[in-house]
Kinemage of the C-alpha trace (Angstrom):
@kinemage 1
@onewidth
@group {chain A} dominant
@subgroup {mainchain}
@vectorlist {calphas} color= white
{ca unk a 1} P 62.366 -7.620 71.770
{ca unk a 2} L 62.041 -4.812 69.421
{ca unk a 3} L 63.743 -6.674 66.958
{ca unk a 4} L 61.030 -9.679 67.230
{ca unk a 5} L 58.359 -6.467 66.724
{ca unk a 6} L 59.597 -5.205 63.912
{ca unk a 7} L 59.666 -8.768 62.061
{ca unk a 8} L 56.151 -9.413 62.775
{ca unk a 9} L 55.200 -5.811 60.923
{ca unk a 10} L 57.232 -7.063 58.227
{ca unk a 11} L 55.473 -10.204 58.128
{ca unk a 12} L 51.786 -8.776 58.413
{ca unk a 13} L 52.746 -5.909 55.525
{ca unk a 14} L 54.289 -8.945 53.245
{ca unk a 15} L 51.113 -10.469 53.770
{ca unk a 16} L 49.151 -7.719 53.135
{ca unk a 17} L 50.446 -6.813 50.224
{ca unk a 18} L 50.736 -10.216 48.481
{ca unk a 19} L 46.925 -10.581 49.613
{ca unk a 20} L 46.111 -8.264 46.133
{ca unk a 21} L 48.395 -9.470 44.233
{ca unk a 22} L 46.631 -12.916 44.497
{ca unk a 23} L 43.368 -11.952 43.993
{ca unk a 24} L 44.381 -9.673 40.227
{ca unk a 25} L 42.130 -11.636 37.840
{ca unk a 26} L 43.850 -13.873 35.074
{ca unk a 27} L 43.715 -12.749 31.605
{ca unk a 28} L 43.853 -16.305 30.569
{ca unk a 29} L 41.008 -17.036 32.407
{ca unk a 30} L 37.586 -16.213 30.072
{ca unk a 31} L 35.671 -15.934 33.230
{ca unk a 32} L 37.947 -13.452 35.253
{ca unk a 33} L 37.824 -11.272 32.342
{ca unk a 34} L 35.366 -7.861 31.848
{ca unk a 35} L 32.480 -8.553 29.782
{ca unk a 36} L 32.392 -6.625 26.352
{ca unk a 37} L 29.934 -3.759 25.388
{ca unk a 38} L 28.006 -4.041 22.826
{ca unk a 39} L 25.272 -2.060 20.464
{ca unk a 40} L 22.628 -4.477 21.837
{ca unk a 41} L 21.486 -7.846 21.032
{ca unk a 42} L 21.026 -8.335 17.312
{ca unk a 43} L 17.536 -9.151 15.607
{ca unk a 44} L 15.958 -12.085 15.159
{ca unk a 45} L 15.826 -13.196 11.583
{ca unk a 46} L 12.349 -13.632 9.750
{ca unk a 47} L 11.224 -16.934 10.125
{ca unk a 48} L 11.160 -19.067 6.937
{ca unk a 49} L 7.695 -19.138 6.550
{ca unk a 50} L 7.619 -15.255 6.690
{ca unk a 51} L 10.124 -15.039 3.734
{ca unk a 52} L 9.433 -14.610 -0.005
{ca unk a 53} L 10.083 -17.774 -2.013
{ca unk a 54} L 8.300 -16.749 -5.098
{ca unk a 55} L 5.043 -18.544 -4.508
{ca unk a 56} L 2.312 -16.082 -4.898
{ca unk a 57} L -1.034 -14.784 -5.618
{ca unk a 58} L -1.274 -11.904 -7.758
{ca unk a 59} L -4.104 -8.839 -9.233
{ca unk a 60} L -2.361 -6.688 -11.380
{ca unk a 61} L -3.262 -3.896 -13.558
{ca unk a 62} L -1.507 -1.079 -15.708
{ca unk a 63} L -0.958 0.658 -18.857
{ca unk a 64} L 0.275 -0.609 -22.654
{ca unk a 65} L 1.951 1.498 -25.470
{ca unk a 66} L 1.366 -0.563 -28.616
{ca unk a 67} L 2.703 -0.098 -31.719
{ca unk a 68} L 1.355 -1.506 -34.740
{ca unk a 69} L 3.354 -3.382 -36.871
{ca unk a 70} L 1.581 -2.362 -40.268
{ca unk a 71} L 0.323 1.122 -40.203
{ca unk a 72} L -3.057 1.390 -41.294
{ca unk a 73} L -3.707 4.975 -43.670
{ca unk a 74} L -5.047 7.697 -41.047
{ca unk a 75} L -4.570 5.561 -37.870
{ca unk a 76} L -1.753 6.696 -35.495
{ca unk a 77} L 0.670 3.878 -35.918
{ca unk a 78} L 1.196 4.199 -31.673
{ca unk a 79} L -1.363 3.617 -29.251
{ca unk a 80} L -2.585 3.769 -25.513
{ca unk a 81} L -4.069 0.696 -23.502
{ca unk a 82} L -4.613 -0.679 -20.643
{ca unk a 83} L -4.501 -4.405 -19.285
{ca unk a 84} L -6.049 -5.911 -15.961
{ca unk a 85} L -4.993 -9.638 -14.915
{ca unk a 86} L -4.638 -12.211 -12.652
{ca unk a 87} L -1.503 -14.174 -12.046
{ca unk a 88} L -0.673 -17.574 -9.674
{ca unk a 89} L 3.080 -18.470 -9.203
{ca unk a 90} L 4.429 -22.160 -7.884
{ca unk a 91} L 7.016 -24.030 -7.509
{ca unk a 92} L 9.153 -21.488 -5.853
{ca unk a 93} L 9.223 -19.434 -9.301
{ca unk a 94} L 9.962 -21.590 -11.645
{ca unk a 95} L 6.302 -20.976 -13.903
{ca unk a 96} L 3.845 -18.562 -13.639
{ca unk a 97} L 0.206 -18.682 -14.997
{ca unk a 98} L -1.564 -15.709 -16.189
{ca unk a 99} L -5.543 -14.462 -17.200
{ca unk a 100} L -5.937 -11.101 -18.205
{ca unk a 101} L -8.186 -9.195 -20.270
{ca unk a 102} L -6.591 -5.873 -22.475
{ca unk a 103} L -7.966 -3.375 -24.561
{ca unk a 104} L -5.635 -1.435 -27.067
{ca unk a 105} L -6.888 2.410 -28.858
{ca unk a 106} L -5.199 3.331 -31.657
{ca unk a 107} L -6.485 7.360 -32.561
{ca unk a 108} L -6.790 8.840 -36.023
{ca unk a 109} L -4.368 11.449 -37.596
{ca unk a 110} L -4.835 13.994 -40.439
{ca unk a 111} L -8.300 15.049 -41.558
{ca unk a 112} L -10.732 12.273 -41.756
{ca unk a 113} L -8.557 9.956 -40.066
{ca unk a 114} L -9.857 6.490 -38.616
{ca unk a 115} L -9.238 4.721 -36.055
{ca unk a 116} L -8.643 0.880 -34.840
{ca unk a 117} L -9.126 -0.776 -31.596
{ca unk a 118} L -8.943 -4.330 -30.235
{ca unk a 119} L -10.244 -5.984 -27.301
{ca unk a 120} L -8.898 -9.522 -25.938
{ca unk a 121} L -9.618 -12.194 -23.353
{ca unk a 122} L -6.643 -14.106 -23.158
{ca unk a 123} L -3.591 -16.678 -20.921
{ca unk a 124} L -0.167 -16.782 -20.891
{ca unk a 125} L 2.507 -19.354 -19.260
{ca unk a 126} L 5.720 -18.138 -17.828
{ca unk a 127} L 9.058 -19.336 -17.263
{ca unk a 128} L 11.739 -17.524 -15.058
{ca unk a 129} L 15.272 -19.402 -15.456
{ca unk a 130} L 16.364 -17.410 -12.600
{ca unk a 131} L 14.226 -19.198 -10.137
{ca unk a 132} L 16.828 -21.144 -7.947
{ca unk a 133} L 17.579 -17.110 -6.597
{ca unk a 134} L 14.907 -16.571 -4.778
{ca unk a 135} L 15.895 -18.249 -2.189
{ca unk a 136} L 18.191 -15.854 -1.102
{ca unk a 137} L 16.068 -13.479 0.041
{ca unk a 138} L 17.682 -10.722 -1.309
{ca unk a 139} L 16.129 -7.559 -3.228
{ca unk a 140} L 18.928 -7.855 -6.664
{ca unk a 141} L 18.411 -11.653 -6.415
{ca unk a 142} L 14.730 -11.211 -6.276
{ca unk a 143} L 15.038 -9.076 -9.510
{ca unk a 144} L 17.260 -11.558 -11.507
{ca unk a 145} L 14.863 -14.470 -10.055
{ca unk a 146} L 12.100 -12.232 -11.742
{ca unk a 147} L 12.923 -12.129 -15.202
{ca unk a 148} L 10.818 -14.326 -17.495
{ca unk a 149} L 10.000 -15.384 -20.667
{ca unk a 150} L 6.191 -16.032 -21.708
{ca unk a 151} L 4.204 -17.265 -24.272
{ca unk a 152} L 0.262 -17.089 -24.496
{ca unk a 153} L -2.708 -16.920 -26.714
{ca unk a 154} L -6.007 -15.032 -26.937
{ca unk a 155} L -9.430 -14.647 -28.108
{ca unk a 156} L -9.368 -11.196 -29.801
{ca unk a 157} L -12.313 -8.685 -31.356
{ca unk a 158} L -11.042 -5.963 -33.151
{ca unk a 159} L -12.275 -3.197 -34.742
{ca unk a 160} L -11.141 -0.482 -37.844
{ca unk a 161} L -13.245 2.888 -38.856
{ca unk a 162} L -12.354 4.641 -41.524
{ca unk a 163} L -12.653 4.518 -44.986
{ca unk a 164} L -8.450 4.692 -45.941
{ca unk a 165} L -7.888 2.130 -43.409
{ca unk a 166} L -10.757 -0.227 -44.039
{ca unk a 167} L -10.072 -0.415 -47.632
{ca unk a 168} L -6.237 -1.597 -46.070
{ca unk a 169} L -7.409 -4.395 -44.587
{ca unk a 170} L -8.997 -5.901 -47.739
{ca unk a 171} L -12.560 -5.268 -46.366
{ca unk a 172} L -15.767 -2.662 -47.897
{ca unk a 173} L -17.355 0.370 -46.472
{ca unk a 174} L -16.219 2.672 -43.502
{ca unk a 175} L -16.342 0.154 -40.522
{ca unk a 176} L -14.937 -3.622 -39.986
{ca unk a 177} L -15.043 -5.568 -37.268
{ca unk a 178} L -13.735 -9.272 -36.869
{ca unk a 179} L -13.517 -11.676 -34.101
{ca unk a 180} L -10.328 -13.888 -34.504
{ca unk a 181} L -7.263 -15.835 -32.503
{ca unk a 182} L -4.006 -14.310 -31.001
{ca unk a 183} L -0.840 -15.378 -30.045
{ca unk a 184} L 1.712 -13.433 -27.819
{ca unk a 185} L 5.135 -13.944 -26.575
{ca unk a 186} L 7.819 -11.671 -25.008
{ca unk a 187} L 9.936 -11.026 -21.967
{ca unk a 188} L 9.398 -9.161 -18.667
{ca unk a 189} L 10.893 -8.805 -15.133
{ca unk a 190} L 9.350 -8.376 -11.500
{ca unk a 191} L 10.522 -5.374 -9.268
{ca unk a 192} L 9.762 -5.802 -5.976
{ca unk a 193} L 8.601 -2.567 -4.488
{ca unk a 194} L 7.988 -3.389 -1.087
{ca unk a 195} L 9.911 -5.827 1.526
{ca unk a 196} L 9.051 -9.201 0.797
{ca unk a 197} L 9.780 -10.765 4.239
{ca unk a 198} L 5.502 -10.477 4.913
{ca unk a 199} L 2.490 -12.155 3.674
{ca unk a 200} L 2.013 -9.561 0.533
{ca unk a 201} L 3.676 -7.122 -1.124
{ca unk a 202} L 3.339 -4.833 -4.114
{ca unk a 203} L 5.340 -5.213 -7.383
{ca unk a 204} L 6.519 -3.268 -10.306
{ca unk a 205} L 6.332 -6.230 -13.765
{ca unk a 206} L 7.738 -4.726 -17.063
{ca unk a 207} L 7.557 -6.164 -20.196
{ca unk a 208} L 7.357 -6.228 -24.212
{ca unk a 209} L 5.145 -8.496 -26.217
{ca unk a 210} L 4.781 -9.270 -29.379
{ca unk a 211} L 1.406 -9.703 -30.739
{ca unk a 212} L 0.386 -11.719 -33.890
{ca unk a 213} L -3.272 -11.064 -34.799
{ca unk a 214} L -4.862 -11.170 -38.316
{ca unk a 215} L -7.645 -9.663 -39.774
{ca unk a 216} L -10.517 -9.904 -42.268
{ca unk a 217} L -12.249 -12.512 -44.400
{ca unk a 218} L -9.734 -11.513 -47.755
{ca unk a 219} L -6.999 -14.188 -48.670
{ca unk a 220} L -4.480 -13.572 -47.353
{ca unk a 221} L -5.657 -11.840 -43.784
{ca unk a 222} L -4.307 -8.538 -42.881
{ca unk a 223} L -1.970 -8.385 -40.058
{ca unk a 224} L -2.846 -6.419 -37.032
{ca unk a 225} L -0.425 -7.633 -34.897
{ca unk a 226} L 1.677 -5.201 -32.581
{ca unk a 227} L 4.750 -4.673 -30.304
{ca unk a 228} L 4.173 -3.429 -26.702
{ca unk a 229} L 5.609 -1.836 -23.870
{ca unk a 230} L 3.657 -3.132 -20.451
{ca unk a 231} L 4.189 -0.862 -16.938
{ca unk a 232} L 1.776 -3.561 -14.378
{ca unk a 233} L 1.949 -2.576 -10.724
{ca unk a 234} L 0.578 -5.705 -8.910
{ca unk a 235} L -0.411 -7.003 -5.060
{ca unk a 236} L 0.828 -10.119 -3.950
{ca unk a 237} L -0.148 -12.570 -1.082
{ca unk a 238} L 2.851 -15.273 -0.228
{ca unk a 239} L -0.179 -17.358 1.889
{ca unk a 240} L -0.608 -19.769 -0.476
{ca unk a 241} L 1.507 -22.289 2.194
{ca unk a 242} L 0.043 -25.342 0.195
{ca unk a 243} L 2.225 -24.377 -2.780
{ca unk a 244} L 5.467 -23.967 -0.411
{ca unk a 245} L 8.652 -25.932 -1.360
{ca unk a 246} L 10.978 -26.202 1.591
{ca unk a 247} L 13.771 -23.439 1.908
{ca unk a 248} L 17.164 -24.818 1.964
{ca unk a 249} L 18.144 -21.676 4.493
């Protein structure tokens, strides 16, 4: 009898111990095993329609450092300027159009110095080769998508006091003042400044142009044309949707 006993309490702790064992979770099994911790979920990428794919609107203003490219006698060879425009941008990039108007001072140096000045109403076109970055939707890319080359032309009044520098430009008495044509071409590149993954944005464009601009009523014309340095900070609105080619991703 106590032998029968003492086999059933074997049985039961056999029993009771195997029960565990049986119920230890499989590793092999993905759903047996402990979830993972994590930093959180991750965010939600802009939508396409939120991101920057070089289709714009644009106001932008700033300053110019010309530099004439003949000095005139008792004008400062350098200058200070300033140019406002306004710019539209399509097919993701690719061109750019541009209307601005510019005004360029040019001081007098030594005693009885003159001065020279212009004024100009004038487009451009742009190209950026870069244009297929944009799409990336990354700040370098956006730079390197930015860079372009332009050409333009202008309707120009400019102005010379002075009697030195009148008598330069092949013209009489102590003032001259001539309306005439310009043509411009150079190279620049867009900065973006602020994230571009909103409907606007500000922007940093630098460039150099090259100015050719004559002057006068004597055969042949004198040249007034200039190199510049151009520092623009613009605002941009993306919300031209009309203009929109579709993102690949």
């Amino acid at each position: 009898m106590i032998t029968r006993h003492v086999v059933q309490v074997g049985l039961i702790a056999a029993c009771l111990w195997a029960g565990p064992l049986q119920a230890a979770p499989d590793p092999s099994d993905p759903a047996a095993r402990p979830p993972l911790r994590t930093a959180g979920p991750e965010e939600e990428a802009p939508a396409k329609d939120l991101l920057y794919d070089g289709n714009y609107t644009s106001v932008l203003g700033g300053l110019a450092v010309p530099r004439l490219d003949v000095k005139l006698p008792g004008v400062a060879q350098r200058g200070i300027g300033a140019r406002l425009a306004g710019r539209f941008s399509t097919v993701t990039q690719f061109a750019d159009a541009e209307l601005g108007l510019e005004y360029a001072q040019f001081a007098g140096e030594g005693a009885g110095g003159g001065s020279a000045n212009r004024i100009e109403l004038g487009a451009q076109v742009a190209v950026h080769p870069g244009f297929p970055l944009v799409v990336f939707n990354n700040w370098w890319y956006d730079v390197a998508s930015g860079v372009h080359l332009f050409v333009g032309a202008a309707v120009v009044r400019a102005s010379v006091s002075g009697a030195g520098a009148v008598a330069a430009t092949r013209q009489s008495g102590s003032d001259a003042t001539d309306w005439t044509s310009g043509l411009t071409g150079g190279i620049g590149v867009d900065v973006p400044v602020s994230p571009r993954d909103r409907h606007s944005g500000w922007w940093l464009t630098l460039r150099y142009v090259t100015r050719w601009a004559r002057f006068g009523t004597a055969v042949p014309d004198h040249n007034l044309g200039d190199g510049q340095w151009l520092a623009l900070l613009g605002w941009r609105t993306y919300d031209n949707g009309w203009a929109r080619l579709p993102r690949p991703f």
